[in-house]
C-alpha positions in Angstrom: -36.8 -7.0 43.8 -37.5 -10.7 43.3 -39.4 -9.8 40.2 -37.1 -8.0 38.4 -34.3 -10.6 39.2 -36.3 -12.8 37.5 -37.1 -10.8 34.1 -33.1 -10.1 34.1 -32.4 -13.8 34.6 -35.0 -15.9 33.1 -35.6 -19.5 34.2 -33.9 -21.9 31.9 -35.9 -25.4 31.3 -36.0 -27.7 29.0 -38.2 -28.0 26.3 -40.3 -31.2 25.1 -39.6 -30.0 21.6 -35.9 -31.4 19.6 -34.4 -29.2 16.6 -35.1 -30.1 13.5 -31.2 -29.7 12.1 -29.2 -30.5 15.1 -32.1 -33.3 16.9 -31.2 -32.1 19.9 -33.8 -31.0 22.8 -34.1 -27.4 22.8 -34.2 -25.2 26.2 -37.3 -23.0 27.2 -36.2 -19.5 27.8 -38.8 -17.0 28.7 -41.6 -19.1 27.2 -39.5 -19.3 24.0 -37.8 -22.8 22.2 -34.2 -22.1 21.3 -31.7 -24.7 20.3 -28.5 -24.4 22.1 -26.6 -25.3 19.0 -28.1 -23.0 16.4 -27.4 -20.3 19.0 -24.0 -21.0 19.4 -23.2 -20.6 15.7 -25.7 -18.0 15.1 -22.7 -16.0 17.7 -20.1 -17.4 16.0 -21.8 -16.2 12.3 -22.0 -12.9 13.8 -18.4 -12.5 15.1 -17.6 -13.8 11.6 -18.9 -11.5 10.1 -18.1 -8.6 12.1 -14.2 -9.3 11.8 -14.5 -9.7 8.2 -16.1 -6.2 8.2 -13.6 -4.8 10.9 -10.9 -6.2 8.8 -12.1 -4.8 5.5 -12.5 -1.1 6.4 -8.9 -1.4 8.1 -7.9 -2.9 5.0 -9.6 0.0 3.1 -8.4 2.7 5.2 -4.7 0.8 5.0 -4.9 1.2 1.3 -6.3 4.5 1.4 -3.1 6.0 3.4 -0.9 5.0 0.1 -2.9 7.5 -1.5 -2.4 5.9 -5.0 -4.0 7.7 -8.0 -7.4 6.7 -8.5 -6.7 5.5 -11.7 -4.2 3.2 -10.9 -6.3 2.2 -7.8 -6.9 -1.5 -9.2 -3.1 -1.9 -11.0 -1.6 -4.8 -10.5 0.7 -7.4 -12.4 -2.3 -9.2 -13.4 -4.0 -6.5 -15.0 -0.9 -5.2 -16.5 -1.2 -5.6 -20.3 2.5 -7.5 -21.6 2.8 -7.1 -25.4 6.5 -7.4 -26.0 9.7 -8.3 -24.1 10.4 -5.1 -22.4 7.1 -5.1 -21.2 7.4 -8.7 -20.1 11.1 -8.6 -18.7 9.7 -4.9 -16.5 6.9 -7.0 -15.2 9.4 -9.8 -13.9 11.8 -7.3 -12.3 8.9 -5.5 -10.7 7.3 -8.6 -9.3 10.6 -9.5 -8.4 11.4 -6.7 -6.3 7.9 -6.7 -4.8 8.4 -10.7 -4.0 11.8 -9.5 -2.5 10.1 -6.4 0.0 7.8 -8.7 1.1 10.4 -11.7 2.5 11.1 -11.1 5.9 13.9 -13.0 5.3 15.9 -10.3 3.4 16.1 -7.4 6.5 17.7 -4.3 3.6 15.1 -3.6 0.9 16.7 -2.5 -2.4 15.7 0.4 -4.4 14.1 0.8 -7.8 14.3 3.2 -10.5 12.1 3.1 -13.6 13.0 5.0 -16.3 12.0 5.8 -19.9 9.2 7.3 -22.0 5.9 8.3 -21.4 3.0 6.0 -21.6 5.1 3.0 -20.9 3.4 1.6 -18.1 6.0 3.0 -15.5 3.3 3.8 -12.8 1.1 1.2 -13.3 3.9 -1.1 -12.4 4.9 1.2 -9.3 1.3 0.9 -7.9 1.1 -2.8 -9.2 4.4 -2.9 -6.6 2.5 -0.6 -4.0 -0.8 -2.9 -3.9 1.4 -5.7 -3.3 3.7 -4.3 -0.5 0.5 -2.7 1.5 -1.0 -6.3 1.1 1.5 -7.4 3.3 0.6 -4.5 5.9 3.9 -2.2 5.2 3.4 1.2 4.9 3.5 2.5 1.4 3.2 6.2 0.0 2.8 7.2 -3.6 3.4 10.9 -4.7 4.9 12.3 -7.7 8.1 14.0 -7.3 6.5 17.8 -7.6 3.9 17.8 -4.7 6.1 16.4 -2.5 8.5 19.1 -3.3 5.3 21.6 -2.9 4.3 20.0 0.1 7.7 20.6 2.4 8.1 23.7 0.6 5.0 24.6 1.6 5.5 23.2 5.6 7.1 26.7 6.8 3.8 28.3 6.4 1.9 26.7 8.8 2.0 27.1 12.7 2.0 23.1 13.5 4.9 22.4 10.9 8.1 22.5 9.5 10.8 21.7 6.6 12.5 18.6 9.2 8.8 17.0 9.8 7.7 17.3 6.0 10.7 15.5 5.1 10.4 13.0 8.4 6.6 11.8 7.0 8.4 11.2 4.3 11.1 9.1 5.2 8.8 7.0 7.9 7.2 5.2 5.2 8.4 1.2 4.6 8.3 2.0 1.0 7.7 5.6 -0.7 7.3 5.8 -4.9 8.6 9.1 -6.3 6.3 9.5 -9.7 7.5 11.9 -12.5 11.0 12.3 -11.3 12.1 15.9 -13.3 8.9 16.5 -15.1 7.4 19.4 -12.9 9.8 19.8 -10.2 13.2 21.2 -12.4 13.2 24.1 -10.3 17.0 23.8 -8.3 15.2 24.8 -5.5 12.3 22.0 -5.9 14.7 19.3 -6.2 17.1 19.5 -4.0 13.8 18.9 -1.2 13.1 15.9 -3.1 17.2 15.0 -2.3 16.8 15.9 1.3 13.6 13.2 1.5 15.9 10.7 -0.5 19.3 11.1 1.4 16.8 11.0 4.6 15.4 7.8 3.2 18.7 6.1 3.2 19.9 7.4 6.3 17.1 5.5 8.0 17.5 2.5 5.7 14.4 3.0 3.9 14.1 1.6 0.4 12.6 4.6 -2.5 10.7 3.7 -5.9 11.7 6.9 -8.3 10.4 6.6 -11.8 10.8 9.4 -14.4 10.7 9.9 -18.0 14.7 11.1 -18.2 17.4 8.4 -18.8 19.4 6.9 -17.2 22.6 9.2 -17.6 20.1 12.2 -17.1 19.0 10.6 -13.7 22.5 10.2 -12.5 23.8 13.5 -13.8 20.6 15.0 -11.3 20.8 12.7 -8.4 25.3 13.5 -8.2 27.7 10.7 -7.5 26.7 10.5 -4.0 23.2 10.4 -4.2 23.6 8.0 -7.1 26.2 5.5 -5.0 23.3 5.4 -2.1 20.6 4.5 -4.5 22.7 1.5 -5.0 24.8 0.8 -1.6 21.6 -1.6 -0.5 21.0 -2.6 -3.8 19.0 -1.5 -6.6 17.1 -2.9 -9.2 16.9 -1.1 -12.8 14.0 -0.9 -15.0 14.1 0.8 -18.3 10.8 1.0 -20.1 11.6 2.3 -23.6 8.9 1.5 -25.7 5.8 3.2 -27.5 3.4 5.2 -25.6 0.7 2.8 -25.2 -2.2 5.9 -24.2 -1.3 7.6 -27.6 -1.7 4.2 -29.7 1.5 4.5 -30.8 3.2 1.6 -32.3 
């Protein structure tokens, strides 16, 4: 018994040999010189890097949950290429509004609608906003206007769901982007689900990106009167991006 207390608690002494870096005697531990120091912060290097690790893979897993397109995984305002003074003054608005989500002094987040041609830049700028807000650990989903229409359309068909909880996951989110608004989703049926998410949304006080390629008056001919005066009872920011398609080198 004696023995093995002694091989689980090993007789500390102190050395006759001094570390080198710290020039401090070192301790004898099971016939083995070890400097007390250097130990210390070879622990403390370890938990180091074991919360960095820990804290990237949340991170990771954090950013994963927004489910932004892969190509638009790295879009920010940095990277976001300003040739002109649309492009410029959309930057500064979406910044803006991103700045804005991300004060906890301001308690109602406003709402953002992009709007305008194809290739302008409209969902790099939405992810740019997305990267930004999930930075700040809010809870941020990207989807485009048709597969969220699909995806509650498609809830009655399994066992474990329903209409109410497709459009609840949607409206939980601190900040959800509706991409291609009208482009895949004209279908009566298709839209008025994306409504019910959106009239959710600002029941719960929940702010909405919605970008699409219609304008403006085509957007609030869609959305009604009422759905249009909620986009803007907690405020709403306006972004038109009218410009040459940038993918088909236009310009």
């Amino acid at each position: 018994m004696n023995a093995m207390t002694n091989f689980l608690k090993p007789e500390i002494q102190n050395s006759n040999r001094f570390c080198e870096i710290h020039k401090e005697r070192m301790i004898l531990v099971a016939g083995r010189d070890f400097c007390k120091t250097c130990a210390i912060k070879a622990v403390e290097k370890a938990q180091s890097e074991h919360m960095v690790s820990v804290n990237t893979s949340v991170r990771e897993k954090h950013f994963a949950g927004a489910l932004l397109p892969v190509r638009h995984a790295e879009s920010g305002f940095k990277n976001y290429n300003v040739t002109h003074e649309g492009q410029r003054d959309a930057k500064a608005a979406c910044h803006a509004y991103a700045k804005d989500f991300n004060n906890p002094e301001i308690k109602q987040k406003r709402n953002l609608i992009m709007y305008g041609r194809t290739g302008t830049g409209k969902t790099h700028l939405a992810c740019a906003v997305a990267r930004n807000v999930l930075d700040q650990r809010s809870y941020v989903r990207y989807v485009t206007s048709e597969d969220m229409a699909n995806e509650i359309a498609n809830a009655w068909t399994k066992a474990d769901d329903s209409e109410a909880s497709a459009v609840w996951r949607f409206t939980d989110y601190d900040l959800l982007i509706i991409d291609e608004y009208g482009l895949h989703d004209q279908h009566e049926s298709r839209l008025q689900l994306v409504h019910k998410v959106l009239y959710s949304r600002y029941d719960a006080k929940k702010p909405t990106v919605l970008s699409s390629n219609w304008t403006k008056e085509q957007l609030k001919d869609n959305l009604g009167d009422r759905l249009w005066s909620r986009f803007q009872h907690d405020g709403l920011t306006i972004v038109e991006c009218n410009w040459a398609d940038a993918r088909a080198g236009e310009g």
